[in-house]
N, C-alpha and C positions, 0 to 999 in steps of 0.2 A: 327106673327110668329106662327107655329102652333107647338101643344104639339107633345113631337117625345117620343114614347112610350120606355121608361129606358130598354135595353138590361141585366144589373144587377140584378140581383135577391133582391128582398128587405130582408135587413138585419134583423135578428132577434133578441132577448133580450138573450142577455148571458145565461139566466135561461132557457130559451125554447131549445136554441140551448142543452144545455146543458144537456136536460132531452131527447130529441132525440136522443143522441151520445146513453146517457145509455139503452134505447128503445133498438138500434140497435146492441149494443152490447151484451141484454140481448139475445136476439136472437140467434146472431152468438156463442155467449161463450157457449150457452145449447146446442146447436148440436158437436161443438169443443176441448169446452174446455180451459183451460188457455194456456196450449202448446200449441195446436190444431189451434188457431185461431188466423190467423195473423192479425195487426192491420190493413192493409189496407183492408182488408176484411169489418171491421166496417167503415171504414171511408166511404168504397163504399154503402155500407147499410144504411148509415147515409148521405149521398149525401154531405160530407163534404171532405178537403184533410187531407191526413196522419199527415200533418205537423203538421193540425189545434189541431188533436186528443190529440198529443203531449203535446202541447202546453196549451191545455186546463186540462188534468188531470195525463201527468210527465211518466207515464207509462201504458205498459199490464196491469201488476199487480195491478195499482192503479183502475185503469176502472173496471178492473175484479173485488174488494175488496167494488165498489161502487154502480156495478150488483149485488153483495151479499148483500147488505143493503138493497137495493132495494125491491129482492125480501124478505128478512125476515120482512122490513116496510109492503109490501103485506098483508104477515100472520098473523102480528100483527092487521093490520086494521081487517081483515077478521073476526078474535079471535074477538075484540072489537064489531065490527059490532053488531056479532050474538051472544052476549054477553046483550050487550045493547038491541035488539031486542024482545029475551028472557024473560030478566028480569033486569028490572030497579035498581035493589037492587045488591051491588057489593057484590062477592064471591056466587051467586046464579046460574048461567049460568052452566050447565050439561056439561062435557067431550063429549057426543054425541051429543049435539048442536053444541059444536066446531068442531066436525070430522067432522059434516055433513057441514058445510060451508068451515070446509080447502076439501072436495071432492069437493063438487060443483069447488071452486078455483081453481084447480087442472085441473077438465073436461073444465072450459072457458079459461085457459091459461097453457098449457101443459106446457111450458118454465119454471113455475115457478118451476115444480118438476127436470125437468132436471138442473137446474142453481146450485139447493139444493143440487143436487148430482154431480154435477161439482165442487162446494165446497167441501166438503167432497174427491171427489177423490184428491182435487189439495191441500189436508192437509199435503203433504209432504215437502211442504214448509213452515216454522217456522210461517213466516208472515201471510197466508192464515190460519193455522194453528190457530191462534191465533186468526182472529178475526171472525174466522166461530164459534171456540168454544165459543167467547165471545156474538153473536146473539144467540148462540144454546142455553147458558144456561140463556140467556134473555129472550128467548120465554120461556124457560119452569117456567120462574118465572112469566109468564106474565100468561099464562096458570092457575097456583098454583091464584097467586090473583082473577082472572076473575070465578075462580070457586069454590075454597076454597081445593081443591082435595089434598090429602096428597101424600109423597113421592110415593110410590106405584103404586096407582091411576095415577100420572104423566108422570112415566116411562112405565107405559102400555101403555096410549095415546100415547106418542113419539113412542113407538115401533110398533103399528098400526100405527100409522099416516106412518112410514116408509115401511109398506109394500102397503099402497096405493099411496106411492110418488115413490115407484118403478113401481106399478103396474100401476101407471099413465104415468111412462119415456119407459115402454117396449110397452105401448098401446094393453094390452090384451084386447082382445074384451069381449064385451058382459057384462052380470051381471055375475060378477065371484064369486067364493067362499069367496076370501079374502075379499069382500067388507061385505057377511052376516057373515063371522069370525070375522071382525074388530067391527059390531055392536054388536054380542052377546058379546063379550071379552070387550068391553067400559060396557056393561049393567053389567058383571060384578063386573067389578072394581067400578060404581057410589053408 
């Protein structure tokens, strides 16, 4: 009898499929949005059905709450990375060593700055609301440890970091002002 090649696609491990759905719906939710973007949209992105989407994580809202972890796990590796790289000695790592590796982030995966600001716009909702603020003030604690930076120091960063996460989601070209604004304004504050 000879082998008859399986028409089914071979099935994947829950955890693969799983991290594929959020892939695709990081995607779709940065250009749409939470309202914006309907689920079969992802499902079609994610070469999966509606029902599966459902069924795997309950809601829009949930998917969309699980794309916001996602990307702020991103910024925290990114922070870590170039933290550890830097200097091996924890609270030593420079406010401008992290800028420069959340831009690089930024330039290799435009999504992540739009996802950030699809969060933030979709904080009209208690829930979203809650757990955007609850990574926002995780990063900035994670920030404070990785570099010893005091209040002050922190909120500058955050407040540059946000004019390059807009300037990353509008795609101004070129070498723009706000990127040598945001380096003398961090040389500043270190």
């Amino acid at each position: 009898m000879k082998d008859v090649p399986s028409t089914r696609a071979a099935r994947k491990p829950a955890a693969v499929r799983r991290a594929e759905i959020i892939e695709a719906a990081a995607l779709e939710l940065a250009e749409t949005g939470l309202a914006g973007t309907p689920l079969e949209a992802i499902a079609a992105r994610a070469d999966i059905s509606h029902p599966r989407v459902i069924q795997m994580f309950g809601s829009k809202q949930a998917l969309f709450l699980e794309v916001i972890d996602m990307v702020f796990d991103r910024v925290v590796a990114t922070f870590t990375d170039a933290a550890d790289t830097a200097h091996p000695n924890p609270h030593r790592a420079s406010l401008t060593t992290l800028g420069d590796a959340y831009r690089r982030l930024l330039q290799r995966d435009r999504a992540v700055s739009l996802v950030m600001l699809q969060g933030f716009a979709a904080a009209a909702d208690p829930t979203v609301r809650s757990a955007v603020a609850r990574r926002y003030l995780a990063l900035q604690r994670t920030v404070t440890e990785l570099t010893g930076a005091d209040t002050l120091q922190v909120r500058t960063f955050f407040a540059t970091g946000l004019v390059a996460t807009v300037s990353t989601a509008l795609a101004l070209p070129g070498k723009r002002t706000d990127a040598r604004w945001g380096a003398w304004l961090l040389e500043q504050v270190s």
